[in-house]
ZAMILO-623262 format. One record per residue (C-alpha): x, y, z negated; chain; residue number from 1; residue in three letters. Coordinates in pm, 1 decimal, always signed. Layout:
REM ZAMILO-623262
          X          Y          Z   guti   keba   kolba
          X          Y          Z      A    NUM     ALA
...
REM end
This chain:
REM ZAMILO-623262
          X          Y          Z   guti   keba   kolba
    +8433.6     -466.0     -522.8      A      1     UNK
    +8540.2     -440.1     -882.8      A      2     UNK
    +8855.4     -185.5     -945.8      A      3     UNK
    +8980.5     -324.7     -574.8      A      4     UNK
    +8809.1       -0.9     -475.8      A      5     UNK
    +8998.1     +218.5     -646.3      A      6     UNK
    +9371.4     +141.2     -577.3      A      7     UNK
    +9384.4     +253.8     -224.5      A      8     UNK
    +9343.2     +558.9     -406.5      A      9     UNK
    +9662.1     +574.4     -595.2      A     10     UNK
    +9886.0     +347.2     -387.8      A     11     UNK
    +9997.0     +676.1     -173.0      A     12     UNK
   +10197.0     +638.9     -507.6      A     13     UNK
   +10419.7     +362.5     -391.8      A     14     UNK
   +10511.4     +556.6      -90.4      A     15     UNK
   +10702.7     +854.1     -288.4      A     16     UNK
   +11003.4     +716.8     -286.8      A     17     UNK
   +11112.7     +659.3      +58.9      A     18     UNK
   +10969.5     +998.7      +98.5      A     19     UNK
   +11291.7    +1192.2      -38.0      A     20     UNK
   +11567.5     +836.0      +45.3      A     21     UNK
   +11442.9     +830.1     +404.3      A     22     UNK
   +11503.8    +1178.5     +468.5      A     23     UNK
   +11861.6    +1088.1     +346.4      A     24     UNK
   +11945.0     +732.5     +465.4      A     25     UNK
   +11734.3     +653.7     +755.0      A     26     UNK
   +11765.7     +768.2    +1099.0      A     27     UNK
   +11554.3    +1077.2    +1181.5      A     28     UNK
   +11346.8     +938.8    +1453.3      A     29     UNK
   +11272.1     +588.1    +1214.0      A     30     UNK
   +11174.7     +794.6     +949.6      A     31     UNK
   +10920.6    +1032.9    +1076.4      A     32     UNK
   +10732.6     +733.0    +1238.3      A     33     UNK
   +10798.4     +519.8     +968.5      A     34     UNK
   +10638.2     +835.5     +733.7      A     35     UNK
   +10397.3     +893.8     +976.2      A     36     UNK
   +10285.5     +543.2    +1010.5      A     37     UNK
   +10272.5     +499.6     +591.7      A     38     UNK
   +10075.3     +833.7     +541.5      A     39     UNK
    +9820.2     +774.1     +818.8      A     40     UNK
    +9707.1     +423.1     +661.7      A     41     UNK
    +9725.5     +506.4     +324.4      A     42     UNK
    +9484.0     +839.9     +448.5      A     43     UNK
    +9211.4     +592.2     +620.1      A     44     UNK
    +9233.0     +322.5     +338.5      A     45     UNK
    +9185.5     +622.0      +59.5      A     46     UNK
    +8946.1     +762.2     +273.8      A     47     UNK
    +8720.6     +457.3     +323.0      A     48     UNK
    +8707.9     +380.8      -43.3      A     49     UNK
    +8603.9     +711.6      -86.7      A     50     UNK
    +8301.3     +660.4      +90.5      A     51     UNK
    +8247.0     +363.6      -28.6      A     52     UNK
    +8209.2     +487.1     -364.7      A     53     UNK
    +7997.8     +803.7     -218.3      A     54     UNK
    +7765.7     +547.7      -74.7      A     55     UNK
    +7654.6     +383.9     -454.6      A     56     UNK
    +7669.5     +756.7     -610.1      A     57     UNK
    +7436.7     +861.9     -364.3      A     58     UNK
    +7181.1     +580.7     -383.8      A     59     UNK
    +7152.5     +684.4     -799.9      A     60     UNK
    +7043.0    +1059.6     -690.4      A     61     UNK
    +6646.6    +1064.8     -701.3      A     62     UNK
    +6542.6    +1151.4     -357.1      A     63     UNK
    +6817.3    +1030.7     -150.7      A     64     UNK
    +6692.7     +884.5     +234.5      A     65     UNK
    +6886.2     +546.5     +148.0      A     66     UNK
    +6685.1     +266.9     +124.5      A     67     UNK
    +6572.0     +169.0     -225.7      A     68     UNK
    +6781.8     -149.7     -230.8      A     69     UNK
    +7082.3      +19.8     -209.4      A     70     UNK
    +7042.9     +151.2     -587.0      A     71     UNK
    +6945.4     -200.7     -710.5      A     72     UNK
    +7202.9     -314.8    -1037.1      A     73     UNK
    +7367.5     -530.3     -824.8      A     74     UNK
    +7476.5     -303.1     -613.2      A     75     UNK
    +7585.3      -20.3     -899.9      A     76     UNK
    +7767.1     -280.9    -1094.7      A     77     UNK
    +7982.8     -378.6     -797.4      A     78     UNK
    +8165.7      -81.1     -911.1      A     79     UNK
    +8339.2      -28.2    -1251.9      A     80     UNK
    +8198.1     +282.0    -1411.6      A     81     UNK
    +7963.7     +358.8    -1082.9      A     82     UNK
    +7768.1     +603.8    -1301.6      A     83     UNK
    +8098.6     +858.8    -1326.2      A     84     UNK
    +8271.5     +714.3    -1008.2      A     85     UNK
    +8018.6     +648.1     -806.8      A     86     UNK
    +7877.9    +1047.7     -842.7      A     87     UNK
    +8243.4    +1151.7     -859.2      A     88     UNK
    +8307.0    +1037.3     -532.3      A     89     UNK
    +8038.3    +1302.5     -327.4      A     90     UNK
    +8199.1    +1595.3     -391.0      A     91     UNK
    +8587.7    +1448.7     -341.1      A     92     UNK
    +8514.8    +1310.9       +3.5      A     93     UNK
    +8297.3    +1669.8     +102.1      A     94     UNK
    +8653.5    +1834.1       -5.4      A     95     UNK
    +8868.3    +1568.8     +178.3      A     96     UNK
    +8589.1    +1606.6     +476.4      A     97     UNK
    +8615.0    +1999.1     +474.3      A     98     UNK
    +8963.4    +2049.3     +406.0      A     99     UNK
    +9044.9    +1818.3     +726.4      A    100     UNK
    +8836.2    +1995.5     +931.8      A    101     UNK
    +8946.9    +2322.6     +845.0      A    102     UNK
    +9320.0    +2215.8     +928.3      A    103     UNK
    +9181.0    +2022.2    +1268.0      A    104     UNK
    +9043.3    +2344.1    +1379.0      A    105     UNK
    +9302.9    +2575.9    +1282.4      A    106     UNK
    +9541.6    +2361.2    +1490.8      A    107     UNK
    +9298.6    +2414.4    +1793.1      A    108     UNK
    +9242.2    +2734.2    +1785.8      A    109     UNK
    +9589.3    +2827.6    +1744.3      A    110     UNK
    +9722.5    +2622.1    +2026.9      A    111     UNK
    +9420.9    +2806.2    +2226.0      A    112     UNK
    +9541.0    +3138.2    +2072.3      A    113     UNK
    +9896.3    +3104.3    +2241.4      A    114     UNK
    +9783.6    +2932.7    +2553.3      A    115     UNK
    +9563.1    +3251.2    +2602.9      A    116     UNK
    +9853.1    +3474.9    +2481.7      A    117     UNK
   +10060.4    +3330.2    +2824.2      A    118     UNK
    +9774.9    +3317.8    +3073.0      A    119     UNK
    +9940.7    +3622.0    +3263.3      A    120     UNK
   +10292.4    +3486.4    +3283.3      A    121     UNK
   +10452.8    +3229.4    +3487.1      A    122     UNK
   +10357.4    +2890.4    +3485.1      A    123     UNK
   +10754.2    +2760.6    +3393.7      A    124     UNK
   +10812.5    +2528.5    +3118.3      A    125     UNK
   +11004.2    +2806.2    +2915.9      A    126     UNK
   +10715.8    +3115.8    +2905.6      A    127     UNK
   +10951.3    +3428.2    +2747.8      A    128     UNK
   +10734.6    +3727.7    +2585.4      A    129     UNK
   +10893.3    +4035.0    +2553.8      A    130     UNK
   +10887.5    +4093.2    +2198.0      A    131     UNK
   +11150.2    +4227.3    +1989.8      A    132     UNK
   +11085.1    +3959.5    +1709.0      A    133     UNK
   +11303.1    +3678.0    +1674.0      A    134     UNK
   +11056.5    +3318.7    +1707.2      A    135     UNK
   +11066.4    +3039.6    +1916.8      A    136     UNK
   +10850.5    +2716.2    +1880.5      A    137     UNK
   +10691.9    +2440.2    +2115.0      A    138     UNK
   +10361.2    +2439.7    +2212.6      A    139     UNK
   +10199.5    +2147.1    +2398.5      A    140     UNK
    +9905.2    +2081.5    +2604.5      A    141     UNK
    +9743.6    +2339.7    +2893.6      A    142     UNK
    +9819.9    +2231.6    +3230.6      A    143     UNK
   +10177.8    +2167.9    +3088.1      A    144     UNK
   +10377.4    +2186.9    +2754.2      A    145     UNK
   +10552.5    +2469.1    +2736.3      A    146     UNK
   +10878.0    +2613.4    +2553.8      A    147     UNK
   +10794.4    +2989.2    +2379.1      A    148     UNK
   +11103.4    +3186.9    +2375.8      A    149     UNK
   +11078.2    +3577.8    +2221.0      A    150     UNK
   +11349.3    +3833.7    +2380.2      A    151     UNK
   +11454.1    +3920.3    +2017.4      A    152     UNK
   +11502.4    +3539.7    +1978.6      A    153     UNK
   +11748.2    +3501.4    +2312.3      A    154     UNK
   +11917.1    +3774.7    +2242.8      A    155     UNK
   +12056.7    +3670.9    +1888.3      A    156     UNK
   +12171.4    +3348.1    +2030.2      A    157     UNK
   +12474.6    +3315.5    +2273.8      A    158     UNK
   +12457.9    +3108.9    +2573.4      A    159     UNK
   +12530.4    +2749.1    +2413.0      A    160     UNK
   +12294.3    +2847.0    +2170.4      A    161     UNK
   +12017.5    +2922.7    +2367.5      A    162     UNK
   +12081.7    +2585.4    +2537.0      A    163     UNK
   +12049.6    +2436.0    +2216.6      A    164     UNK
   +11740.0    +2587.8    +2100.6      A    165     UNK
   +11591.1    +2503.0    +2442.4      A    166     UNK
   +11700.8    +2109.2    +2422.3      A    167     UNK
   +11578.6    +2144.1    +2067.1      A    168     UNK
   +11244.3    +2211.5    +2180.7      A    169     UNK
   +11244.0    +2033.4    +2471.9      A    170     UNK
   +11292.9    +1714.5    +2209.1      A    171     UNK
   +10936.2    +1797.9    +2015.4      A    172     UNK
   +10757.3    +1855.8    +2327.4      A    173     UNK
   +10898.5    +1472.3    +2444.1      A    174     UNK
   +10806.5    +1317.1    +2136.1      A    175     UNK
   +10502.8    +1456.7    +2052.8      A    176     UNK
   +10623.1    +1580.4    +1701.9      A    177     UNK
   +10310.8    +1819.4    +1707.0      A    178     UNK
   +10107.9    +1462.4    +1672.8      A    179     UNK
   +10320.7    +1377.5    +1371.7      A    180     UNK
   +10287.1    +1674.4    +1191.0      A    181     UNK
    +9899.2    +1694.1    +1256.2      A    182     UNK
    +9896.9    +1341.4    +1131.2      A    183     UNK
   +10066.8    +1373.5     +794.5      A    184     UNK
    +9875.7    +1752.2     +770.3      A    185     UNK
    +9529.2    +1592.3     +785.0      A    186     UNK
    +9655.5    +1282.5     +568.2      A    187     UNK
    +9786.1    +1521.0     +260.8      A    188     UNK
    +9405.0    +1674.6     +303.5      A    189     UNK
    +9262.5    +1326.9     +266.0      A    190     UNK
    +9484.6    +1248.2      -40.9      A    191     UNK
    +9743.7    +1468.4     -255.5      A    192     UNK
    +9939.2    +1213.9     -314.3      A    193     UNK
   +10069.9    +1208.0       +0.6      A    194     UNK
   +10185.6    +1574.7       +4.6      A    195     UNK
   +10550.3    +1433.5      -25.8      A    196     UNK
   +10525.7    +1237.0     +275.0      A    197     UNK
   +10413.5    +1567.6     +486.8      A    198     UNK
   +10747.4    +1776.9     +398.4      A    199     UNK
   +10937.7    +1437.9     +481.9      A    200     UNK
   +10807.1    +1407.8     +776.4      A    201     UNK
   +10820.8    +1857.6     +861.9      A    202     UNK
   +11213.7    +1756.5     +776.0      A    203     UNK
   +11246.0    +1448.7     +941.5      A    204     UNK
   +11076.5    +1592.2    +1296.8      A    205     UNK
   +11313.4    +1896.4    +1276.5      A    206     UNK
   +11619.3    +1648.6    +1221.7      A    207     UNK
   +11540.5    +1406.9    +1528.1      A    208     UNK
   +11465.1    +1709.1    +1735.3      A    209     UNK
   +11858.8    +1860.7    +1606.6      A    210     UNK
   +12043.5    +1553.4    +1708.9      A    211     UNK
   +11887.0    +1548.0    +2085.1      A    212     UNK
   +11964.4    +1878.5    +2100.4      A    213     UNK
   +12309.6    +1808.9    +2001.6      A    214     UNK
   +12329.7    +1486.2    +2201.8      A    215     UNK
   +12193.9    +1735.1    +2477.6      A    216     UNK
   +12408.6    +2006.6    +2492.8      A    217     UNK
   +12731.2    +1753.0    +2335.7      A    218     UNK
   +12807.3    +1953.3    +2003.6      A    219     UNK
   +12661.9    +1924.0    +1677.6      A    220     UNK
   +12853.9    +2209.4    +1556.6      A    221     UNK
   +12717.4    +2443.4    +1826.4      A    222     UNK
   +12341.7    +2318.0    +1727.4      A    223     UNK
   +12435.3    +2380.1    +1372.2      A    224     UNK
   +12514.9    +2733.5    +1437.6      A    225     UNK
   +12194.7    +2788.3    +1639.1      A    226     UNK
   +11985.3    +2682.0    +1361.6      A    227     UNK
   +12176.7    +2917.9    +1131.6      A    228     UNK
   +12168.1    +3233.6    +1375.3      A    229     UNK
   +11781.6    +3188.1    +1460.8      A    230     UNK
   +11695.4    +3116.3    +1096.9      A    231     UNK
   +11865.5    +3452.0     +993.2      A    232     UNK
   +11701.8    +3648.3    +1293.9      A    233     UNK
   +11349.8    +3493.2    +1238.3      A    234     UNK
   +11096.1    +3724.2    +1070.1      A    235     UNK
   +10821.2    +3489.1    +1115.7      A    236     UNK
   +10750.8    +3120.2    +1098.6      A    237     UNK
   +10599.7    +2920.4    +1387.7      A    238     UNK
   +10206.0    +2994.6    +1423.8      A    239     UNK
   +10133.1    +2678.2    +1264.1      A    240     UNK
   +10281.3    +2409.9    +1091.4      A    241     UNK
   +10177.6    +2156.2    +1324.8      A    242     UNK
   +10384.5    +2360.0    +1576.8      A    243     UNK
   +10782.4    +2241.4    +1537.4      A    244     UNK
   +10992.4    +2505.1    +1577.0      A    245     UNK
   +11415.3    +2560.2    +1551.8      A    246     UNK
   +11442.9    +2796.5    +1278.0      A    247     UNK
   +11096.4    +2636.3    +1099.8      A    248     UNK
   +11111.9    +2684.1     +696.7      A    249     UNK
   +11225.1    +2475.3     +487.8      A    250     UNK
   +11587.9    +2308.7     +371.1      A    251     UNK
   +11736.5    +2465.1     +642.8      A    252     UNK
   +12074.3    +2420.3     +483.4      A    253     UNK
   +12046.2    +2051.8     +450.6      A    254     UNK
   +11999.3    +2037.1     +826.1      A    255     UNK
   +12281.9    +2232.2     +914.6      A    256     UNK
   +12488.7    +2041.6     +682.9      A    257     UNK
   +12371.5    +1680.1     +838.8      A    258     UNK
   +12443.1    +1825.6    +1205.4      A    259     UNK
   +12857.3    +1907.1    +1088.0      A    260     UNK
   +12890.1    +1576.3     +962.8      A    261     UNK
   +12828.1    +1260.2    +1149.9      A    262     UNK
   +12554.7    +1127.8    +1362.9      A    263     UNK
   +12318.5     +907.4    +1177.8      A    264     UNK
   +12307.4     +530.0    +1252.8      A    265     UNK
   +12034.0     +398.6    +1465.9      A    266     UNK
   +11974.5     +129.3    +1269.9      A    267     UNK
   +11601.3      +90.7    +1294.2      A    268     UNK
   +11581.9      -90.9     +933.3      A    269     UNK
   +11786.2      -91.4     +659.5      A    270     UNK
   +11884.3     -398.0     +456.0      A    271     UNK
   +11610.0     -506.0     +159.1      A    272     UNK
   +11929.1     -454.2     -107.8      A    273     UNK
   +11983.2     -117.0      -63.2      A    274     UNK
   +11770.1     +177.7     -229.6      A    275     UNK
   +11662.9     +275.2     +113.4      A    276     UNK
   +11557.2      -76.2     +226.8      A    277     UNK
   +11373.6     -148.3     -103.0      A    278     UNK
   +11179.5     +176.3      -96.1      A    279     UNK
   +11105.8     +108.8     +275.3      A    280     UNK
   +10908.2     -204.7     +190.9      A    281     UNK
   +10726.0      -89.0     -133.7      A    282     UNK
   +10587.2     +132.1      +89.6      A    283     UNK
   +10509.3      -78.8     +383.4      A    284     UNK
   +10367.1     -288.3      +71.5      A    285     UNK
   +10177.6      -50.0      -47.0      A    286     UNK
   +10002.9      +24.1     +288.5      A    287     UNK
    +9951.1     -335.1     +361.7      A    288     UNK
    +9762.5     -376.4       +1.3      A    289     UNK
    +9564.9      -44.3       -7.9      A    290     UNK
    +9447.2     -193.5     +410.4      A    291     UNK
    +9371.7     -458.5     +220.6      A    292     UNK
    +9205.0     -370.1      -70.7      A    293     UNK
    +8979.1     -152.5     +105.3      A    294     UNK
    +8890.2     -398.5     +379.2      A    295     UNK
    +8756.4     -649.4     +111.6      A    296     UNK
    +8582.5     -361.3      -50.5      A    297     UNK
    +8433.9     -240.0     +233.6      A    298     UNK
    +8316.5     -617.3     +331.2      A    299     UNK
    +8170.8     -685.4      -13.1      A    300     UNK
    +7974.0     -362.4      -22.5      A    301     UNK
    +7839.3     -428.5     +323.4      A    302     UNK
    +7751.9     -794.1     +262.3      A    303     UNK
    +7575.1     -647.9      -92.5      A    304     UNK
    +7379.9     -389.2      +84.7      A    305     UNK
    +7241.7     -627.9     +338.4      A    306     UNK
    +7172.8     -864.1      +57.7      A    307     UNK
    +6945.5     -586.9     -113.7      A    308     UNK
    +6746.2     -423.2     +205.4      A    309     UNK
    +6473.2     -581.9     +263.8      A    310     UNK
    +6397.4     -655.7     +613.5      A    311     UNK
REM end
């Protein structure tokens, strides 16, 4: 495997920046997937060396259940340093393990949480509770996906406004943002160098789900004033981050500025001699090599372990 195994590691690196240019020069719906797509690979490929590297630490502890093969020299020199990496590597991928699953099941058991929270209403696609708190947010799956509204929420907003918000979330529930952000939220878990990509993509989502809104209801401006009315009335975020939401923190400002000036090109790629284009493929590069890097690791490793248990 040689050092192979380790740059899927640090390649995440190559992905920073188109984090902050796509946010700025790509269109909002190609750059969450385009995030998305970057993060998710780079997550697996990281991941995957990980274990590879857990697997040659863990044949070195005395009285591991691997076979005794597996700790032959061969096998421990495949990687550089295995002595510090290879023991390294048990502990990072139990974090990456238990820091996924905690996010996994907090997204669960929120989403069960509010499903539970409107078993005795209606069964409409916009469920309104009666509270005096201003929040609003989308929450899919159930028999249906459903729009949550608060009274304090409709009541801040005039009646354009409230058919913005509603398009607004009508646009998460249709494309699945709530996958997106679950996506990059388990890939920043599996490697912190991806923790850029995540707010991209928390920006991104909120900025493809403004312009249908405004294509929706056929006024950027009045979409623009939504956001700023519900973010000034909203005394509490979504219930989780991997549940999009109008009035959702963070550069709230930058998104009403985008919405009063003009609609974003749909140009799915930009050209390779532009900033944009060039940091677009250095990070489509960088997924492609870390895919790579870690599918020859993972081949050698196999083929070395096979080579060293006996049959």
């Amino acid at each position: 495997m040689g050092f192979f195994v380790f740059l899927p590691l640090v390649l995440p690196l190559t992905a920073w920046p188109i984090a902050r240019l796509a946010e700025q020069r790509l269109h909002p719906r190609t750059a969450t997937v385009l995030l998305t797509s970057v993060s998710t690979v780079l997550a697996l490929c990281s991941t995957v060396c990980l274990a590879l590297l857990m697997v040659v630490g863990t044949a070195q502890l005395p009285g591991n259940p691997l076979p005794d093969g597996w700790s032959d020299p061969e096998v421990r020199e495949s990687v550089p340093r295995h002595e510090i990496a290879g023991k390294a590597a048990i502990p990072a991928l139990l974090a990456v393990l238990a820091a996924g699953c905690r996010t996994l099941a907090r997204h669960v058991r929120v989403r069960r949480r509010a499903h539970r929270a409107l078993a005795g209403l209606p069964g409409t696609e916009v469920a309104v509770l009666p509270d005096a708190a201003p929040y609003a947010y989308a929450l899919p799956g159930g028999r249906r996906d459903r729009i949550v509204v608060s009274r304090g929420m409709l009541g801040s907003l005039a009646a354009r406004e409230r058919r913005a918000l509603f398009a607004h979330e009508r646009a998460h529930l249709a494309a699945r943002h709530h996958r997106h952000l679950l996506l990059v939220q388990l890939a920043a878990c599996a490697n912190p160098f991806l923790l850029p990509l995540r707010t991209a993509v928390a920006y991104t989502a909120e900025r493809w789900a403004d312009e249908e809104a405004a294509r929706a209801v056929g006024s950027r401006r009045v979409v623009a004033r939504a956001i700023g009315r519900a973010a000034l009335a909203a005394t509490a975020p979504a219930p989780a981050p991997t549940l999009p939401a109008l009035a959702a923190p963070g550069p709230l400002p930058r998104r009403v500025a985008a919405l009063l000036g003009p609609e974003p090109a749909a140009r799915a790629w930009p050209s390779l001699f532009t900033a944009a284009g060039l940091a677009v493929w250095t990070a489509a590069t960088g997924a492609a090599l870390s895919a790579m890097f870690s599918a020859n690791s993972a081949l050698t490793l196999a083929f070395l372990l096979h080579a060293a248990t006996p049959l």
